[in-house]
N, C-alpha and C positions, 0 to 999 in steps of 0.2 A: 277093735269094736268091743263097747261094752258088751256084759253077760250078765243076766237078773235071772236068780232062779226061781222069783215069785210073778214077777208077768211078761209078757211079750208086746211089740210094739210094731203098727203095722198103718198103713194107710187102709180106707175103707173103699170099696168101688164107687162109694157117693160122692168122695174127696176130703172125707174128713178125718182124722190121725184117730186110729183108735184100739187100746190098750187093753188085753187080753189076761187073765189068771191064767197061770202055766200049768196043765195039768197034775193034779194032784198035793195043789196047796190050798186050797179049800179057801175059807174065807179069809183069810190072809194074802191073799194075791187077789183076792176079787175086792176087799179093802182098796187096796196100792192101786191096782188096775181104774178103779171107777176116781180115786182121788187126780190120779193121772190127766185123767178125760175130761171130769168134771171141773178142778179147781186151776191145773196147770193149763190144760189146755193147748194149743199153738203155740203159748208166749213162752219164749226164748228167755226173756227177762224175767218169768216168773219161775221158771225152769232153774237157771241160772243163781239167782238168788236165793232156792233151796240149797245149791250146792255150796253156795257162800256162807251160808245158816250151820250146813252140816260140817263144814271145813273149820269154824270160828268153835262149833260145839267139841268137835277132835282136840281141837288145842285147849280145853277146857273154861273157854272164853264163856262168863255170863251169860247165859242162854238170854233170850228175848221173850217176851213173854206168849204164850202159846196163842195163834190166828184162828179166824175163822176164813175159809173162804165161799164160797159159792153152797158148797153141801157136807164138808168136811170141816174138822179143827184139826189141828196141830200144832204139835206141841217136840220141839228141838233140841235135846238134851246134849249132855256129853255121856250119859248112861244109852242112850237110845233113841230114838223119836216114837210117837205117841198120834196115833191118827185115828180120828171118830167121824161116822156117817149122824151130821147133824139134823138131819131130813128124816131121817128113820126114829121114831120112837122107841127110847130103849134100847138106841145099837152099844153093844159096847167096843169100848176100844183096843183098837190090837196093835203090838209092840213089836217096832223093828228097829235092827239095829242099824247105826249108822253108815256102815258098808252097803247093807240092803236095801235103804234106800237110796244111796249115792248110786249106786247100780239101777235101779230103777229109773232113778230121775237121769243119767247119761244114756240109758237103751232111749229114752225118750226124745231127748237133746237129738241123739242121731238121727234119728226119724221126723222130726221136725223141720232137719237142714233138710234130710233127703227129700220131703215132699217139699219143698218151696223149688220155684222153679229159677232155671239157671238162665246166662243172660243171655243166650241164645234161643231160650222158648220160644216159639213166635207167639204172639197175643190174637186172640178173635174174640171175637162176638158171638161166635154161637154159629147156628145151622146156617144164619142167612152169609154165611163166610164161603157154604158148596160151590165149586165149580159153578156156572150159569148163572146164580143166584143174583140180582141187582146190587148186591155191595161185594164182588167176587172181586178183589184187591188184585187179581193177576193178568185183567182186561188192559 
């Protein structure tokens, strides 16, 4: 199991993944945590393709040039990656290194698989699925 010492990574009781600053990293983990939520998201693929980004940046491959996503830019180094809150007037940007985000974006990854459901889940509809209910599947 991955380990990020800037956020945590958790399912919400409403069902949606969501990414925490770990005590005592200040805006630096609440950066990562909200880019997490906001830009990654669910996607496995977008997830994924950071790590592909930061793997090509280690071997000192041509960076790409820095994205914008949803509320965040970023920017991919082989010195570090570079993340700014574009929503926010004025934010400035805080600098992590390459480990520290591969670590964040894998706590993430794992969390992602975990809330997806396996092929045994059974599937419903909701309330009208109760015992007695008129679509109760075990009549």
């Amino acid at each position: 199991m991955a380990a990020s010492g800037l956020v945590s990574a958790s399912r919400h009781p409403a069902g949606f993944l969501e990414a925490s600053a770990r005590p005592r990293t200040g805006r630096r983990g609440e950066v990562l945590a909200g880019f997490l939520q906001s830009d990654v998201q669910a996607d496995l693929e977008t997830a994924r393709a950071y790590l592909d980004e930061i793997a090509a940046a280690a071997r000192g491959e041509t960076p790409r040039p820095g994205g914008t996503g949803n509320a965040f830019w970023v920017a991919i180094r082989p010195t570090g990656a570079v993340i700014r809150n574009i929503i926010l007037e004025g934010a400035a940007p805080e600098r992590y290194s390459l480990a520290e985000l591969r670590a964040a974006l894998e706590i993430w990854i794992e969390e992602i698989e975990r809330a997806r459901p396996g092929p045994n889940t059974p599937i419903t509809d909701g309330p009208s699925d109760k015992p007695g209910s008129p679509r109760d599947r075990r009549r």
